[in-house]
C-alpha positions in Angstrom: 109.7 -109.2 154.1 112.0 -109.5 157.5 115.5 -109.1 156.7 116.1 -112.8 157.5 113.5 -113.8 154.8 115.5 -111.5 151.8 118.7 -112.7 152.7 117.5 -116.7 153.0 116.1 -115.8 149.3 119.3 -114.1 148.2 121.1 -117.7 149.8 118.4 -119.9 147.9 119.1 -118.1 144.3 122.8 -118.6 145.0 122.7 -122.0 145.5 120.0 -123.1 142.3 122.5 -121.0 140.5 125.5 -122.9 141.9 123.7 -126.1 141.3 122.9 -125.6 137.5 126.2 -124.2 136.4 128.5 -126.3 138.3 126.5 -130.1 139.2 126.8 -131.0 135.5 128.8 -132.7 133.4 131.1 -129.3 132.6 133.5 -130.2 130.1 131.4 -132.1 128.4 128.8 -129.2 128.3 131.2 -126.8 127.5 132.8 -128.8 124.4 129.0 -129.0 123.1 129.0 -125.2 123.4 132.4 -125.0 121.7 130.6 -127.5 119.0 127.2 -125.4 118.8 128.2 -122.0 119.1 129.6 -122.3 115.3 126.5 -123.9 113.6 126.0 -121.0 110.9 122.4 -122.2 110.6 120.1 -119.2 110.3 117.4 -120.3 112.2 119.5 -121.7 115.1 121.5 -118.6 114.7 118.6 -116.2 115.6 116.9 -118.2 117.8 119.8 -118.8 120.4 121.0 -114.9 120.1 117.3 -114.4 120.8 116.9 -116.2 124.0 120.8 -115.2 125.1 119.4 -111.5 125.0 116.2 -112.9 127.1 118.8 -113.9 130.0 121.8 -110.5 130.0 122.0 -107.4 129.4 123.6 -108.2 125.7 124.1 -104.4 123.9 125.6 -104.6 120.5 125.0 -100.9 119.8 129.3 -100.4 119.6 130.1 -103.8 117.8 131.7 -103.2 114.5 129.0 -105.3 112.9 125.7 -105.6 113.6 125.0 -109.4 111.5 126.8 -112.0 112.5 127.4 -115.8 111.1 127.1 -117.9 115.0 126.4 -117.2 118.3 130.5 -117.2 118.5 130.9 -114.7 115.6 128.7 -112.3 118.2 130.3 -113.9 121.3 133.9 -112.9 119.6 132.4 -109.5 118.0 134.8 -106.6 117.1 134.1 -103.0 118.2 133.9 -99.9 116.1 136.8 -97.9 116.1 137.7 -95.8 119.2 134.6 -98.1 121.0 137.0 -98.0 124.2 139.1 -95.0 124.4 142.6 -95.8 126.3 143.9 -94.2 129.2 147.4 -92.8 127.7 148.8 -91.3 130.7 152.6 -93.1 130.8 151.9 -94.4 134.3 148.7 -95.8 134.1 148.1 -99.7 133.6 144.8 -100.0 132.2 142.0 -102.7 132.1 143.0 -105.2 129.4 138.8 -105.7 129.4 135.3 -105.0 130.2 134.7 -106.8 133.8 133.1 -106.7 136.9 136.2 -105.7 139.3 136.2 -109.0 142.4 139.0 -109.4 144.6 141.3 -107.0 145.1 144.7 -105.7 147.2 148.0 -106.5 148.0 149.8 -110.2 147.6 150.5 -111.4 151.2 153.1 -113.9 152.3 152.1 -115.5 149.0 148.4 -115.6 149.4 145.8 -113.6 147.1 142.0 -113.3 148.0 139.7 -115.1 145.8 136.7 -113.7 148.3 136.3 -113.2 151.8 137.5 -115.6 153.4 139.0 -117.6 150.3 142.7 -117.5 150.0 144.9 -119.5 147.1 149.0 -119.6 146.7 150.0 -117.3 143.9 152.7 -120.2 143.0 149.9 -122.7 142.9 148.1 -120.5 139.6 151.2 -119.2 138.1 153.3 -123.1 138.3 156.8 -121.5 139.1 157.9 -120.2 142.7 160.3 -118.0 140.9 157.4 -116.1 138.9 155.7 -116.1 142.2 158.3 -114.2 143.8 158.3 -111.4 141.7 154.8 -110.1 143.2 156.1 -110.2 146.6 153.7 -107.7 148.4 152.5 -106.8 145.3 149.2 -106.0 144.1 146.8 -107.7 141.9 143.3 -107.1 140.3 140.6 -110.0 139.6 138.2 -109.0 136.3 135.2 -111.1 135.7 133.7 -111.2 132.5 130.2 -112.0 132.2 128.2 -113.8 129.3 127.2 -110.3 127.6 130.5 -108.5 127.8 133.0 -107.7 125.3 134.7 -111.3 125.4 138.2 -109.1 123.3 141.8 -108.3 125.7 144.0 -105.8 125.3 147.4 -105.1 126.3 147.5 -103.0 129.8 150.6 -101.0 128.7 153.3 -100.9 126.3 154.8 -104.6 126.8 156.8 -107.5 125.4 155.2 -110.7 126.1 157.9 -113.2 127.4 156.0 -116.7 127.7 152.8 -118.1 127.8 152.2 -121.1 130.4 148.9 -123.1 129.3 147.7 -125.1 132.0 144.8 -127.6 131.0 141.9 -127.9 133.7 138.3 -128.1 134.9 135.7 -125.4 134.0 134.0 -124.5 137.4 131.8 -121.4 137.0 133.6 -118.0 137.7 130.5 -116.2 139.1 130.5 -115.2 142.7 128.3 -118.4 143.6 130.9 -121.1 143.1 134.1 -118.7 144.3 132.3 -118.7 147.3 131.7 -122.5 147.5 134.9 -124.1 145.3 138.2 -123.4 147.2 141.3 -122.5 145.2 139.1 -122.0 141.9 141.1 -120.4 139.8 144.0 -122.5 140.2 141.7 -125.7 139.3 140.1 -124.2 136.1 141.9 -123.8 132.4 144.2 -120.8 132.0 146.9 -119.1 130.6 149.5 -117.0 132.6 151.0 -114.8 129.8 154.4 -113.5 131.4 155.2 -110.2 130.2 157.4 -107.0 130.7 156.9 -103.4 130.8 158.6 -101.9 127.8 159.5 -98.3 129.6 160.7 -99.8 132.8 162.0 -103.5 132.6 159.3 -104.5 135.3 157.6 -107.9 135.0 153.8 -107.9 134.8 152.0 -110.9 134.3 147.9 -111.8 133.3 145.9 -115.0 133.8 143.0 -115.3 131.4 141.0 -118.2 133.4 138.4 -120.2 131.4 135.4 -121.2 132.8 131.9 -123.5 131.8 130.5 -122.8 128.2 134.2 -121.6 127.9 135.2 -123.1 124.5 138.7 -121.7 124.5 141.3 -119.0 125.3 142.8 -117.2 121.8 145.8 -115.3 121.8 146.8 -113.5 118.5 150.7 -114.1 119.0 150.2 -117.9 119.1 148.6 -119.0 116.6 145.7 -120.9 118.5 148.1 -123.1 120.3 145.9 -123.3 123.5 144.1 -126.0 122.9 141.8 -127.6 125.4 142.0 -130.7 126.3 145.1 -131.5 126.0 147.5 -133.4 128.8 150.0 -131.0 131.0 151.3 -127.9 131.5 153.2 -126.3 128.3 155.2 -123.5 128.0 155.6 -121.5 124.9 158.2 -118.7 124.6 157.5 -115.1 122.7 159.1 -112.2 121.8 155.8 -110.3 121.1 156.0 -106.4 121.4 152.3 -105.2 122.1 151.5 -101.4 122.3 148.9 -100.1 125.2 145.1 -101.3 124.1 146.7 -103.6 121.3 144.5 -106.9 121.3 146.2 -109.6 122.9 143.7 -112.1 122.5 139.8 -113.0 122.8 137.8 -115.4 125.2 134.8 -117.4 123.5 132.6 -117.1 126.0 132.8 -115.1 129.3 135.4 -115.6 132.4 137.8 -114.1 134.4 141.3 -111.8 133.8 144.0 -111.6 137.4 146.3 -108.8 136.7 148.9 -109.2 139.1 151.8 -106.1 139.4 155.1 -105.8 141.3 155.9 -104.1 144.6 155.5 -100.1 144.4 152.5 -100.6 142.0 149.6 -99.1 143.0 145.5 -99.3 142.5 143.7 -96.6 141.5 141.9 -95.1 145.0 138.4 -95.5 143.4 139.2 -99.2 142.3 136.5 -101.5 144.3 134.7 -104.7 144.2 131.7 -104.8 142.3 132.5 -102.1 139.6 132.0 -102.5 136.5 135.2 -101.1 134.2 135.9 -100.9 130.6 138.8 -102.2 128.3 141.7 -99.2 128.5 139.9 -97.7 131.5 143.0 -96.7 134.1 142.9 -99.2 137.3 146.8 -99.1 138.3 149.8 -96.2 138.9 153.4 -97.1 138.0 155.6 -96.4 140.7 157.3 -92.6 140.5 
């Protein structure tokens, strides 16, 4: 097979993949989800954890259980103590959660890659020019979750969570098909931008957990399930949540996408790169000396 011929396949496989998760009716596919991942049917149960295993690499061999009510009970699964051993090193930020590491580098003139030759305003996801501002030629971090993954956040480093911004949405696909075809993505799709500050140093850091198709929700323990899809306009919800390093903040119910995004003087780790796969509490950032 010529070259041309494996990459016109690899094109092909793309766009069948683009096509099936993203030319359909997505919200109303992913509220069925939301509606059919809780049946506690046996038989359904079994069956649909069957065939998910068929299509990912699912591994339950650290979950704290190992029988589980609904495909959500395993999508939401707990790990066994000390699953994910955290990076306690005072100046390390760490991964909030198992992902495939995307995008990656420094904020520029307010821009952040969502891939090559993708670019979206950091003011446009976050919804405030002054929250913007504060990553000025900083750096950020994009973390896809897929299907099979851990779906479970974690705090990043000792913090107090200021606000959480819920901004309703669509529910494009996160996978590198559709960020290569659906400009600004993750500013069109569900998320939360959880505004928070480092305890040691005063410095803001911020998260956006974005949802995406099959996507029935965003959880976060501090709120009380007050994200709830579907629901008109931005809201804003102050906190005064203290969270220690690899505390949970909150759980997806499906898979998607974390953006860390740090101030100036914050740095990645050197062996940081697209295309890795990292683990919740795994070090990815260095506070500045």
């Amino acid at each position: 097979m010529t070259a041309h011929s494996t990459i016109m396949n690899i094109v092909r496989r793309e766009e069948l993949n683009f096509l099936l998760t993203n030319r359909i009716p997505r919200r109303m596919l992913t509220r069925f989800m939301g509606w059919f991942s809780r049946i506690e049917q046996p038989l359904v149960r079994d069956l649909s954890l069957r065939v998910w295993g068929c299509f990912t690499d699912l591994d339950l061999s650290d979950a704290r259980q190992t029988r589980f009510r609904s495909v959500r009970d395993c999508f939401t699964r707990e790990l066994k103590p000390g699953a994910r051993p955290i990076d306690m090193d005072p100046a390390s930020i760490v991964s909030p959660c198992d992902a495939i590491v995307g995008a990656s580098g420094t904020v520029e003139d307010g821009q952040v890659l969502q891939v090559k030759g993708f670019r979206y305003a950091l003011e446009e996801l976050l919804g405030d020019a002054g929250h913007a501002a504060a990553f000025r030629n900083g750096c950020y971090v994009t973390l896809r979750l897929t299907s099979a993954m851990y779906h479970r956040f974690h705090a990043p480093y000792d913090c107090r969570v200021c606000s959480v911004s819920h901004f309703p949405g669509d529910t494009w696909n996160v996978n590198p098909a559709a960020l290569k075809r659906v400009e600004r993505l993750f500013c069109k799709n569900e998320r939360a931008v959880i505004r928070t500050t480092l305890s040691a140093t005063g410095h803001t850091m911020t998260l956006v957990p974005v949802a995406a198709i099959l996507v029935a929700g965003i959880r976060l323990r501090f709120l009380d399930g007050a994200l709830r899809s579907g629901q008109p306009g931005m809201r804003t919800f102050p906190c005064d949540a203290s969270l220690r390093k690899g505390e949970e903040m909150g759980w997806f119910e499906h898979g998607s996408t974390i953006i860390l995004f740090a101030p100036e003087h914050f740095q990645l780790r050197d062996d940081v790169r697209e295309g890795m796969t990292v683990r919740a509490g795994q070090a990815l950032l260095r506070m500045p000396d």
